[in-house]
C-alpha positions in Angstrom: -14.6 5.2 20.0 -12.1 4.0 17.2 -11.0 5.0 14.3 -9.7 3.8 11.4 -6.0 4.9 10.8 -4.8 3.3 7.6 -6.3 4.6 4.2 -4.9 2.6 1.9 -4.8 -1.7 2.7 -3.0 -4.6 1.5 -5.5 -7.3 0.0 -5.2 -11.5 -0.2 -7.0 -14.3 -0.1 -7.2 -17.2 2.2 -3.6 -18.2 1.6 -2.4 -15.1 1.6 -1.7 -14.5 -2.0 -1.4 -11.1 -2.8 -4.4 -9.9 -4.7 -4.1 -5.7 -4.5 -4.6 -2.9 -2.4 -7.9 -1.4 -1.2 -7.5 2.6 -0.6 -10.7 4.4 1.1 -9.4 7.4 -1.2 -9.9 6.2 -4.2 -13.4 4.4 -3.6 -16.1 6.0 -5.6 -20.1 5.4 -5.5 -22.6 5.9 -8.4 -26.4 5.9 -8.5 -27.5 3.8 -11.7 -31.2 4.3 -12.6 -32.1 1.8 -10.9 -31.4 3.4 -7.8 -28.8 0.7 -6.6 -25.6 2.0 -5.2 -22.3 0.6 -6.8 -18.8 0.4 -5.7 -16.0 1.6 -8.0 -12.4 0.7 -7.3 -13.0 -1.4 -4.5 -9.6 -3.4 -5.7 -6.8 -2.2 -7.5 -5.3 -5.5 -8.8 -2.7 -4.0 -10.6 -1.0 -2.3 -7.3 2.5 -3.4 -7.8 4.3 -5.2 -5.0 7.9 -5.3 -3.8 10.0 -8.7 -3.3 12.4 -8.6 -0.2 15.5 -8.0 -1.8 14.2 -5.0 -3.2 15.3 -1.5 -2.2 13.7 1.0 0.3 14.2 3.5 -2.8 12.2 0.9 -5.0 9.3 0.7 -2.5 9.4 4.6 -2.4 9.3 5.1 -5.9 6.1 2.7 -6.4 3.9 4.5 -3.2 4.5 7.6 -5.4 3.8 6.9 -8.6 1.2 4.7 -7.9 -0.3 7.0 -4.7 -0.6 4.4 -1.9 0.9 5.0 1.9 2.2 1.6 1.9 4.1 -1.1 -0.6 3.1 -4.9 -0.6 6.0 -7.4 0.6 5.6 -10.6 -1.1 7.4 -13.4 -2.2 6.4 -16.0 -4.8 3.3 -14.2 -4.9 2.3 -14.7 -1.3 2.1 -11.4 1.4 5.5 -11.2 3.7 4.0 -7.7 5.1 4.2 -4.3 3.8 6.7 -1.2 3.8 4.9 2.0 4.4 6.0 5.5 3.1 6.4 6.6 6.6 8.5 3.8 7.6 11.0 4.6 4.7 11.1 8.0 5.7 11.6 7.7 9.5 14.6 5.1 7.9 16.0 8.4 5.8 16.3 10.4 9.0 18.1 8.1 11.1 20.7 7.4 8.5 21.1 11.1 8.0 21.2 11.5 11.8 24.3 9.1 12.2 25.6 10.3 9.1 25.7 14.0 10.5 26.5 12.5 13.9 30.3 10.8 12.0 
C-alpha cells in the first residue's frame, strides 16, 4: 500500500501557471441543510511564490508565516519547481558543517 507523503502541494494549470497551493491541513468540510458536503480551502490562491533569484532565507520566511512545508518556484508567473522547508534546512546544516569543519 501507498501513502501519501506531502501535505501541502503546489497547484497550476495546463501551462503550468502558478495558481496556489493545496494543503490536506487546512481542508475543511461542512454539512449545509441540504445535506451536501462542501469543500473549504481547497485552493489558497494567495500562497505567495518565490522567483529564482530569491533567497533560501526569503523562501523560509514565507513557509512560516504563511504555514506551508514547501515555497512555489516560478518565473513570469509559470512553476520552475518548489523549495521545501526541509530542503532549506538540510542546506543550513551542511553550511554549518563545513563552516565548523574550516
Amino acid at each position: 500500500s501507498s501513502s501519501i507523503q506531502a501535505v501541502d502541494f503546489v497547484i497550476t494549470d495546463k501551462n503550468k501557471v502558478y495558481l496556489g497551493m493545496l494543503s490536506l491541513r487546512k481542508i475543511t468540510v461542512e454539512q449545509g441543510e441540504d445535506h451536501q458536503l462542501s469543500l473549504y480551502g481547497i485552493i489558497d490562491r494567495n500562497a505567495p511564490s518565490v522567483q529564482s533569484t530569491d533567497s533560501l532565507e526569503r523562501a523560509m520566511k514565507l513557509i512560516l508565516q504563511y504555514d506551508y512545508d514547501k515555497v512555489a518556484v516560478t518565473e513570469s508567473g509559470r512553476l520552475k519547481g518548489y523549495v521545501r522547508s526541509r530542503d532549506i534546512f538540510n542546506t543550513y546544516l551542511q553550511e554549518m558543517k563545513l563552516k565548523n569543519t574550516n
